[in-house]
N, C-alpha and C positions, 0 to 999 in steps of 0.2 A: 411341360411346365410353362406356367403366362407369365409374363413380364413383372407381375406385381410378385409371384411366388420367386422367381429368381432375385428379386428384391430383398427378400424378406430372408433368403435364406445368405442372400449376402451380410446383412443385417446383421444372423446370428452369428457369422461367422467373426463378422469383427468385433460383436459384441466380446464372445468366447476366447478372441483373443487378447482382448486387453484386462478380461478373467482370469487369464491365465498369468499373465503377467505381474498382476496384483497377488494373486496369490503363490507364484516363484518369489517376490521380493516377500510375501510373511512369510513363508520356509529359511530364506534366508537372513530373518531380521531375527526369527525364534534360534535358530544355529548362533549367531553370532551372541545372542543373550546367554544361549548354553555354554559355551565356549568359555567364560570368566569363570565358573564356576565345576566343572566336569569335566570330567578325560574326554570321553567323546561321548556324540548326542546324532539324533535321525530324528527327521521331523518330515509328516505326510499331510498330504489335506487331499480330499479326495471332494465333489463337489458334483451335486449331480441337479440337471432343470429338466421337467419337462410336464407331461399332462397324461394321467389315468382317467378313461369313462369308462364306465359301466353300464350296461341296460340290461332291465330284465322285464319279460313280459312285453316290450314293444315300450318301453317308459324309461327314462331317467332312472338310475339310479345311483350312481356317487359320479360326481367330477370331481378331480385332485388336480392340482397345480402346485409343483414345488420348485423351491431352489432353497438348496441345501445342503450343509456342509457341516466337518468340523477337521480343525488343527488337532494332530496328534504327535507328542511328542517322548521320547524315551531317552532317558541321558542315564550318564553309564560314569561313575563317580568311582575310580578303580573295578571294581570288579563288584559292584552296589550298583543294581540298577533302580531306577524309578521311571514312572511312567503315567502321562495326565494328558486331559483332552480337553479341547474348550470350542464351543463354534461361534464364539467372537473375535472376529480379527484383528481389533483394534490394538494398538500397540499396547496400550499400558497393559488388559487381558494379555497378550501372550506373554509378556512380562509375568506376571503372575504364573502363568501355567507353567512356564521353565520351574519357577519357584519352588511351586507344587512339584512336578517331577524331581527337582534335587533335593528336595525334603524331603519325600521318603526313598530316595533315594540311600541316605543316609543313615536309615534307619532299616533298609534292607539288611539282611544277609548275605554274605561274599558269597560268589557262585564264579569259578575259574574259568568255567566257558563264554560267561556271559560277556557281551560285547556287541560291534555293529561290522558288518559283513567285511573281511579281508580286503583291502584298495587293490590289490591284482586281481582278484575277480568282477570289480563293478564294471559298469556300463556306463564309462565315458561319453560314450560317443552310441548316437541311437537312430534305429532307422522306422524312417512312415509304414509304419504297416496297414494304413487304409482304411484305419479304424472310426472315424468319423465323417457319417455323415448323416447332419440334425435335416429334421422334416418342419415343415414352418405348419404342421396339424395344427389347426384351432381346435376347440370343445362343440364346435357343429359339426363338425365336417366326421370327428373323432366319434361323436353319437349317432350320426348316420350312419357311416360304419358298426358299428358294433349292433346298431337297433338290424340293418340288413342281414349281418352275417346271421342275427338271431333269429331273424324271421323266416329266411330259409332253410333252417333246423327244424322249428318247429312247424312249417306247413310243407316237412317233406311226406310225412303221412301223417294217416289219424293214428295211430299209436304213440306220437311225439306227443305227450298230456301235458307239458309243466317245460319247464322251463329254470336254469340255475341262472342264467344269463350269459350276456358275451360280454368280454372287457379288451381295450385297445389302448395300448401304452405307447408312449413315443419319449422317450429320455437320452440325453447326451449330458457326459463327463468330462469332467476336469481331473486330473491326476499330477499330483505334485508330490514328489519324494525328493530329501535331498542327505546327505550326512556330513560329519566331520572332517571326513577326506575329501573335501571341496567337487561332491559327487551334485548336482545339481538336475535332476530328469522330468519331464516332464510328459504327458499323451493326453491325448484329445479322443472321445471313442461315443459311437451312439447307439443305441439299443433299440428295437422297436417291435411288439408283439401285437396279437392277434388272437383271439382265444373263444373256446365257447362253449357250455355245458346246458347237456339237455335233457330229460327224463321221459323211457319211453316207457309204455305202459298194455299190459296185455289182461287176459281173465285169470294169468295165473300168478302173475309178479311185475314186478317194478323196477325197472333198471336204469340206473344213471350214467353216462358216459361223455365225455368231452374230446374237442379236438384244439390245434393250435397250431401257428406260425410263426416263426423269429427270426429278426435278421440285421445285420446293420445297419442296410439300406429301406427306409419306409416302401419305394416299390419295389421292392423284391417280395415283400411278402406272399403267402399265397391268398386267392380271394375269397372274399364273403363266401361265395358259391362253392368255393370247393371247401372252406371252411365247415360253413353249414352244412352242405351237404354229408360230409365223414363221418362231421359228428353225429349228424341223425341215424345212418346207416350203422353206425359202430353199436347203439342203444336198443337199435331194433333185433340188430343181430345176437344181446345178451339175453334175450326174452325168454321166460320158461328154461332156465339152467335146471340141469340134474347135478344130482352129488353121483359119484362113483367110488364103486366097492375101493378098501384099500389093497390094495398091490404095488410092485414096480414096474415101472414102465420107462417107456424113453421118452422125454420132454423136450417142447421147444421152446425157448424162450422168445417171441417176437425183438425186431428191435430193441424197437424203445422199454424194452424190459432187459433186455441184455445188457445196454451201458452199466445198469446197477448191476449185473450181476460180475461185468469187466470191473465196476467202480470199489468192488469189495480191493482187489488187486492194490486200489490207493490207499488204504488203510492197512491193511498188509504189509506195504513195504514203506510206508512211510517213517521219515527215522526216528519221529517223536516213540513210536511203535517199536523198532530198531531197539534204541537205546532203554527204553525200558520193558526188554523180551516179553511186551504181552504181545505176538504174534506168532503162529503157527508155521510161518516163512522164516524162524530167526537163523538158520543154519542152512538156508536153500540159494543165497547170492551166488551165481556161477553155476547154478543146476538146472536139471528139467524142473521144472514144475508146469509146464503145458506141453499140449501135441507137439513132435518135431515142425509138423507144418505150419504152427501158427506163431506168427510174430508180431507183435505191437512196437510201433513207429509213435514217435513224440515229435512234431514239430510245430516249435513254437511262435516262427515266422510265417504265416502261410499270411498272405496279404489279404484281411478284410474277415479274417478267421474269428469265430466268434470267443475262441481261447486263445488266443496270441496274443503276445505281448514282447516285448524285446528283452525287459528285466523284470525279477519280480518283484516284491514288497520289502525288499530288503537293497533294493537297486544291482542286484546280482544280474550278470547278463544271463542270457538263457539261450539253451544248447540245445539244436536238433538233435534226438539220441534213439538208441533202439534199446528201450526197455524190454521186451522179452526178445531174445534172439534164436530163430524155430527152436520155442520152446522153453528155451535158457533163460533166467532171469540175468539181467545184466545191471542192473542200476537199483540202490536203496533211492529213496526220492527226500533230497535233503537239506534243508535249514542250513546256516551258518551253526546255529546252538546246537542243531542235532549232529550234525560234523564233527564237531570238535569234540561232542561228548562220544563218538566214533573214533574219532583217531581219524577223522577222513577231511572230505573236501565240499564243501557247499555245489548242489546240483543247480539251486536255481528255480528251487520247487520252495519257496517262503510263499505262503502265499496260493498254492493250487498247482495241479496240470496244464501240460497244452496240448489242444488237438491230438489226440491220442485217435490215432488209426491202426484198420485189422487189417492181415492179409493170411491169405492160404497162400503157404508158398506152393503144393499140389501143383504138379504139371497138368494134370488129367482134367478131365470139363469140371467144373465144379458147379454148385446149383447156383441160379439165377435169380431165383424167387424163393419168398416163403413158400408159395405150393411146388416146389421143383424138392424144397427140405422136405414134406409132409412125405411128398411119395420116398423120398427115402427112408425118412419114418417107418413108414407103412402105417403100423398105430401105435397111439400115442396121444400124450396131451399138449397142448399148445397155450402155454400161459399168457394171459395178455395183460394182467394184473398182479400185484402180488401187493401183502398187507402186513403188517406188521415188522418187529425190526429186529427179529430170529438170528442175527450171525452174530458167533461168538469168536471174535479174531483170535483169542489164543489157542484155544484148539481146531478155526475151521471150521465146527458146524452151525451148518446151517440150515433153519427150518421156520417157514413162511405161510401165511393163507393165501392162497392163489385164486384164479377163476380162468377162464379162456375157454377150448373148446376141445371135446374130444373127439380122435382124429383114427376112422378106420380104411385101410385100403387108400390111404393117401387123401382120401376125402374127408371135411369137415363133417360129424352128424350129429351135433348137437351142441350148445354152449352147457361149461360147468361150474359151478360155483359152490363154495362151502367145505373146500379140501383143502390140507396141509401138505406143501411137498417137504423134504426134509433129503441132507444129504451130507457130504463133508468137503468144504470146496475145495479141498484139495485135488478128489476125486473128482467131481464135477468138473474142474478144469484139465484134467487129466482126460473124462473119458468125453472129452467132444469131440463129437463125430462130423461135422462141418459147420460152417460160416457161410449165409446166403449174400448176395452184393444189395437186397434192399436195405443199404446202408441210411440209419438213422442220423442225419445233418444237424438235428436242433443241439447235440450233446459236445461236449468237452470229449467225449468218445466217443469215436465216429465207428458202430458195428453194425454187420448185421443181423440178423435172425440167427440165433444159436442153437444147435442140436446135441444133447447129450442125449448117450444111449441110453442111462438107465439113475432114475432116482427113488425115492420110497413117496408113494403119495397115502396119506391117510385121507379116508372118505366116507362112506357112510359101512 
């Protein structure tokens, strides 16, 4: 970094600070206006700057530059709540916006649960979790980048035809929560991606595929090169797919396809789901519902963690915890509102997951790679895709279009496309047969390459 860039991010930083500062005093100027008028009130503002390019074909195509925000407010008039947003700060606006909130607030319906999170559960007191740190990216520096990473995609062979483009993002936040119980929080955090879509093309089809990097920190990323590079190889490798007869087979899901199929798990047990039994898990809190060996870990402080936070959107502190325990479900994922309407206790989860990690408890080697899962396979299909939005939480099943590759003797020989897998996750999470350690990093869960033994694929 040169003197001028340590400048400039010094710059932003105190810029960001005296942002933040400005907007902790409207949280607490909108509280104090809710206050004359409501039992109790939570007011957020969440505020995000920074700059999106795009190129496509080696050109220009969108630069964005934002800074952007809005006050959001919810006041709670007995057991009446109302709720309004505005993204002008100025006093006499938020003024108005309380208004709004306790007007119809007033004209709400009583609801017994309704309210703002327990005072023995908030987050007093909060720690740096490492979440910010802005890149002083201009829009040249941002388009040469993204014009690179595109152009070693497409001149990694002649089969790369076209081009969807690559886009380079660099944004940091402000985060302002505060409520009635003189709860006041605030975080600072920055995001920055890397991205790129390309279309390879052969005598018998046309294939599109992209690749991508994210991370805190601007240099952390991974580079144009390797960028470019994956995605081109990923596109070339879909060329000329077969459809395959329908049977059962045993399937893997790569990675970055398995978070979603981990991520059914959050709708499952979440307790808006809970309390109103449309889930298939309503009677399994404290049971198997996975392998003994596998166990999912939550922690929500991991320092610089792309899902960490210390509280969530309710200013609730948040608790490292072990959601599945080998196998066992251990924790509904839950609201203040969905608590209460439980009979239970606010988890911490207003708001989303954190860092959700897998483990094979297995003493024995376990595989190291996705080709370490294939040979245990033997054959099999290996999804790298899937389409559509097939799961039906109250019963479980689940049934998707896929594509990837089919997999014999532990060896890839051929990509597929134009098949539906179908199964019932209960069973699917039941019958997995290992976890590889190419653990997927970009995700809110962190897994690897999954193996079930056996699901229903329709084909041709």
């Amino acid at each position: 970094m040169t003197h001028n860039d340590d400048e400039k991010i010094k710059k932003i930083l105190c810029e960001t600070q005296a942002e933040r500062k400005q907007l902790e005093d409207a949280v607490l100027f909108a509280l104090s206006e809710a206050k004359k008028s409501s039992t109790h009130a939570e007011v957020a503002i969440n505020k995000s700057t920074g700059i999106s390019v795009s190129s496509r074909l080696g050109e220009v195509e969108t630069i964005e530059f934002n800074s952007d925000g809005a006050l959001g407010i919810t006041v709670y008039c007995g057991n009446k709540k109302g709720s309004a947003t505005s993204t002008d700060l100025r006093a006499e606006t938020i003024k108005k916006t309380v208004e709004a909130a306790i007007n119809i607030a007033k004209y709400s319906a009583e609801d017994p649960f309704a309210g703002i999170a327990d005072r023995e559960l908030l987050a007093f007191e909060s720690k740096d979790l490492d979440l910010f740190h802005p890149s002083d990216l201009d829009a040249d520096a941002a388009l040469s980048l993204a014009i690179e990473t595109e152009n070693i995609a497409r001149n990694y062979d002649k089969k790369i035809t076209n081009s969807e483009g690559a886009t380079v993002n660099s944004h940091y936040r402000v985060n302002v929560y505060g409520n009635s119980h003189q709860l006041l929080q605030s975080h600072l955090s920055s995001i920055h991606s890397l991205s790129c879509s390309v279309i390879a093309k052969d005598s018998d089809s046309m294939e599109r595929e992209s690749e991508y990097t994210i991370s805190r920190k601007y240099g952390q990323l991974a580079s144009a090169a390797y960028i470019g590079t994956e995605c081109a190889k990923k596109a070339i490798m879909r060329l000329s797919p077969r459809s395959i007869k329908t049977q059962q087979s045993a399937v893997i899901f790569t990675a970055d396809v398995a978070t979603g199929l981990l991520g059914h798990l959050v709708g499952a047990i979440s307790g808006s789901s809970v309390y109103r039994k449309s889930t298939f898990l309503l009677n399994d809190l404290e049971k198997q519902i996975m392998p003994i060996w596998f166990s999912i870990y939550e922690n929500p402080h991991i320092i610089g963690g792309l899902a960490s936070a210390f509280y969530d959107s309710e200013g609730v502190k948040t608790t490292p915890r072990t959601i599945i325990h080998e196998g066992i479900l251990s924790h509904w994922l839950l609201s203040s509102y969905s608590a209460r309407k439980l009979g239970l206790i606010s988890t911490g989860h207003a708001g989303g997951i954190y860092n959700w990690s897998i483990q094979d408890n297995r003493n024995h080697e376990k595989p190291n790679s996705l080709n370490d899962l294939m040979k245990i396979m033997g054959t099999g299909l290996v999804v790298t895709e899937l389409m559509g939005q097939g799961v039906n939480y109250v019963t479980g099943d689940y049934s998707r279009g896929a594509s990837g590759f089919w997999v014999e003797n532990g060896i890839i020989q051929y990509p597929v496309s134009g098949i539906t897998i179908a199964g019932n996750l209960r069973q699917m999470w039941q019958n997995m047969v290992a976890v590889a350690n190419d653990i997927e990093h970009r995700s809110t869960i962190q897994t690897g390459s999954i193996l079930i033994e056996q699901m229903q694929i329709a084909g041709s």
